[in-house]
Each structure stands twice: as C-alpha cells, then as structure tokens.
KOLDOPA-49421 format. One record per residue (C-alpha): z, x, y; residue in three letters. Coordinates in steps of 0.2 Angstrom, whole numbers, padded with zeros to 4 digits, always signed. Layout:
// residues N
ZXYAla
...
***
This chain:
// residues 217
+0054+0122+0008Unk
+0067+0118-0007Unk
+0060+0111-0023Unk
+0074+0097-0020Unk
+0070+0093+0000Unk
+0052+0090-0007Unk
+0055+0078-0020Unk
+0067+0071-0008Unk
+0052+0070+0005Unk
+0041+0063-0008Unk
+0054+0049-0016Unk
+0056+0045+0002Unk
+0038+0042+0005Unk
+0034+0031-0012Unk
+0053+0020-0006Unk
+0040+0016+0009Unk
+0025+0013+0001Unk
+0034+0001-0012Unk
+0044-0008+0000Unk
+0027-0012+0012Unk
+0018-0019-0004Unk
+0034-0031-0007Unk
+0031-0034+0009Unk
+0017-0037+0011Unk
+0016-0050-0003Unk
+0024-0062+0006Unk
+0008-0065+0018Unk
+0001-0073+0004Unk
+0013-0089+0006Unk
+0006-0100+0018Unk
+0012-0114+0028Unk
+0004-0132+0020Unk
-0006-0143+0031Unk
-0003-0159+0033Unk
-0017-0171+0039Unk
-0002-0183+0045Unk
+0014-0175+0051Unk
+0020-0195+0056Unk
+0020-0199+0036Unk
+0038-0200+0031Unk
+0042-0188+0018Unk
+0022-0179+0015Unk
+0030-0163+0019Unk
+0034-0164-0001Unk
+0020-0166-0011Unk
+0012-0152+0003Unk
+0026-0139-0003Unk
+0024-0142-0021Unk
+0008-0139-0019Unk
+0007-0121-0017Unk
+0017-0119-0029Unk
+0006-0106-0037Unk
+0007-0095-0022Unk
+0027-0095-0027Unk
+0024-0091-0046Unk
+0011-0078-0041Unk
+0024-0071-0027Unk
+0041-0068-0038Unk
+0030-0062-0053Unk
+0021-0047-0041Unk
+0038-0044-0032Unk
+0050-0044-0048Unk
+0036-0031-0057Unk
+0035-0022-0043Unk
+0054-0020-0042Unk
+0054-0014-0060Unk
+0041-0001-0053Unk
+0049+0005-0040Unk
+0065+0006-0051Unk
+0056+0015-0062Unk
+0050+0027-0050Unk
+0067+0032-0044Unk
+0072+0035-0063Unk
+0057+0046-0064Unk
+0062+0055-0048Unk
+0079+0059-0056Unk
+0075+0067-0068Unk
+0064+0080-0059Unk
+0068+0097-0054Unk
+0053+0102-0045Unk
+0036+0097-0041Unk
+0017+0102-0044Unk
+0003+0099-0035Unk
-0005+0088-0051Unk
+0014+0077-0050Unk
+0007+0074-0029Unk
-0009+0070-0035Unk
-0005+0057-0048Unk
+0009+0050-0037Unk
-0002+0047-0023Unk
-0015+0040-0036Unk
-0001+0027-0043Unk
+0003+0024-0026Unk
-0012+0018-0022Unk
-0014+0005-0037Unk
+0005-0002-0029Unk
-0004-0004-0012Unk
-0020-0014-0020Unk
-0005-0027-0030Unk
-0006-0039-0016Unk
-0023-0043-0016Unk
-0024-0049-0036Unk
-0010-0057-0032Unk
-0018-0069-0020Unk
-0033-0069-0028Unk
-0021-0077-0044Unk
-0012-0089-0030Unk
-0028-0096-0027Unk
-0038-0098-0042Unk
-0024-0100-0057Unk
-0024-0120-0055Unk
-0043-0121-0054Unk
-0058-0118-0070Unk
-0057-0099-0063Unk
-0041-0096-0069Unk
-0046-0085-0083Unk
-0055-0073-0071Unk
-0042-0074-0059Unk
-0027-0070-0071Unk
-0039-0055-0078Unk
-0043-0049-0064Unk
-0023-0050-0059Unk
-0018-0043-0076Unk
-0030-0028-0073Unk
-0021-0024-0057Unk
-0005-0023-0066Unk
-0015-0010-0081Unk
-0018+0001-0066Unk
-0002+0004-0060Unk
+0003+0008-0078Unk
-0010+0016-0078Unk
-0004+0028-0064Unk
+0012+0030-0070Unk
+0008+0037-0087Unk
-0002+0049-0077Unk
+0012+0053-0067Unk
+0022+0058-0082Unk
+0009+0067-0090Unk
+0009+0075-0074Unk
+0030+0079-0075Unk
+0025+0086-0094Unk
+0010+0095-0093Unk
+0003+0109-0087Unk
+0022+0114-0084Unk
+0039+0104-0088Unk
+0044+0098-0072Unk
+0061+0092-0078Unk
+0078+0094-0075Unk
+0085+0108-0089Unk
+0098+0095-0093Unk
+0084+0081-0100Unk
+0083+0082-0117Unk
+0068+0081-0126Unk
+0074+0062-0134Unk
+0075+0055-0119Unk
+0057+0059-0113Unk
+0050+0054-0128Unk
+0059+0038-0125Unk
+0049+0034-0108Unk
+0034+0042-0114Unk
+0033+0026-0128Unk
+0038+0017-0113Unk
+0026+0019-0103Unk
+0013+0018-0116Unk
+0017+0004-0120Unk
+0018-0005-0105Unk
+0000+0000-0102Unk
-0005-0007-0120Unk
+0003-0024-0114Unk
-0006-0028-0098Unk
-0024-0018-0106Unk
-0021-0034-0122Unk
-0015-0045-0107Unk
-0030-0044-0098Unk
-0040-0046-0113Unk
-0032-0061-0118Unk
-0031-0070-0099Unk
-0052-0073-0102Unk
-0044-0087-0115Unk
-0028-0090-0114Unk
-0024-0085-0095Unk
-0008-0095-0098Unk
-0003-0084-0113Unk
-0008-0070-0103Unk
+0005-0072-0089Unk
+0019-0076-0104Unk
+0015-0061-0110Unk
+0013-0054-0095Unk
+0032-0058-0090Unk
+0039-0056-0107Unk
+0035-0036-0102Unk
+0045-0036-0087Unk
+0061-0045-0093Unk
+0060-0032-0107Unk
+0062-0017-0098Unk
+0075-0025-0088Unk
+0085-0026-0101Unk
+0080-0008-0109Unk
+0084+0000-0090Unk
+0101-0008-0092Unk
+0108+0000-0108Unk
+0123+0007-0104Unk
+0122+0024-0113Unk
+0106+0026-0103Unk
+0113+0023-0086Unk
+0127+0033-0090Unk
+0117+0047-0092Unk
+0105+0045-0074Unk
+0122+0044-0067Unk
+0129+0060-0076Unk
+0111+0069-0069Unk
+0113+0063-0052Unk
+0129+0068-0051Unk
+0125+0087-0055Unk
+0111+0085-0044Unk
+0122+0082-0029Unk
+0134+0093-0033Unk
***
C-alpha cells in the first residue's frame, strides 16, 4: 500500500472517531421533567435549569472541533507513516473517545459543592488528549521525520510550542479547578479561542493550502 492511501485510510478512520465523540456528547442533554405538565409556563424554569449540561456541551464540542481540526493540519503535513505515528494516534484517539464522560460528569456536579472535583476531573480529560497529541508529534519527528520535504523546520517548531503549550494550560487548569473551578474553565476557554484565532493566520493557511495542493497534484 502507498504511503499516501494509508495516511488517507488513517485520516479517514480519526474523521470517524471524532465525529462519534461530537456525537455522542449530545446524549448528555437530557429532556427536564416536569412534576406538572398543566402549569402554564414551568417548561421555563425546567430548560434553564440544565443549563450546565449546555455550557458543558458547546465547551466539549467547540474543543473537540479545534482537535479534530488540528488533526487534519497534522495529517497534511505528513508524507508517510510509522508504526510509533499508528501507536500514538490510536493512543490520542482513545483520550477523544473517553471526552464525553468528564463532560457529564462536569454537567452534573459544576452547580453543586463538588464542582472543584468535577471541573478537575474534566480539565484532566482535556490534559490527556494534549497529551496524546504531543505524543503524536513526537511520534511524526522522532525516530524518523515523517514530514513532507516541503515543511520547513520554522513551522514545526511553531506547532511543537503549540502543542506544549496547550498541554501546560489544561495540566495548571486542573490544578487550579481544586479552588478556583470557575477560573479553571476561563482559563480553560481562553485556550481554545486562542488557537482559533492562531489557526486562522492567513500566511499560515496559505501555506496548508499551498501543501495540499502539491499533494494532490
């Protein structure tokens, strides 16, 4: 098999395992029961009542995103695989598919006294998943440069600070959710809307577009 059929096989597989733990975060929101369906208007005060299952939701969702999208940059850059790169990708696939279950563990306890083990435990989740994917790129550097001859040595440094970072964020996010569990999920956030905004510099995306083009051609 072609280097570029199997990291096209592979991509494919992580789109699937992504998309099922976007999925499947959706379980979590659950209809409110009402003990009087005749009482004009209770619906209300019901719906805004799960509201942490909401906040809890688009946070997991919008992060996972970013991951996914992530991912796909990742898999761009690649011009072959190893069997280490299969091995750390199926390890940070796995930390993906666990998400859901902090996240309802965070929908359930964040408006109670056991929010700051519930945010932890949530943040911690997060620190895995960063976790894996600094292994992954280790993986793409070491023992053999998986890369595309055209990536230059800037531009990997670049993610590698990334990525590092990130996982320095939710590792002091989790430590700080035991006090501050508010704080945490701020801080939490703040991380996320910053690599949004660093994955849409333009000289950046011109460049993953200039790649893809020479891969496809």
């Amino acid at each position: 098999m072609s280097s570029k059929k199997q990291l096209q096989r592979i991509e494919a597989f992580s789109d699937g395992v992504f998309a099922i733990a976007c999925t499947l975060l959706i379980l979590e929101l659950k209809v409110p029961h009402l003990d009087d369906v005749a009482q004009p208007g209770a619906l209300w005060p019901a719906l805004i009542g799960v509201w942490p299952s909401f906040v809890a939701f688009i946070i997991s969702f919008g992060t996972i995103y970013v991951a996914w999208a992530g991912h796909k940059r990742m898999m761009n850059l690649l011009a072959a695989s190893s069997t280490l790169f299969l091995l750390a990708n199926a390890f940070l696939l796995l930390t993906i598919t666990f998400i859901p279950f902090p996240t309802a563990v965070l929908a359930e306890y964040i408006n109670t006294p056991q929010a700051n083990i519930a945010t932890m435990f949530y943040c911690a989740g997060f620190s895995a998943v960063w976790l894996g994917f600094n292994l992954l790129w280790q993986s793409m550097l070491h023992p053999d440069d998986l890369f595309a001859a055209s990536v230059p040595s800037a531009f990997l440094d670049k993610y590698s600070f990334r990525l590092l970072r990130g996982f320095v964020i939710f590792v002091l996010a989790t430590g700080i959710a035991y006090w501050f569990p508010i704080a945490a999920i701020i801080l939490f956030t703040a991380h996320f809307a910053l690599w949004i905004l660093e994955a849409s510099d333009k000289e950046e995306r011109a460049f993953l577009d200039e790649l893809q083009l020479e891969e496809e051609a």
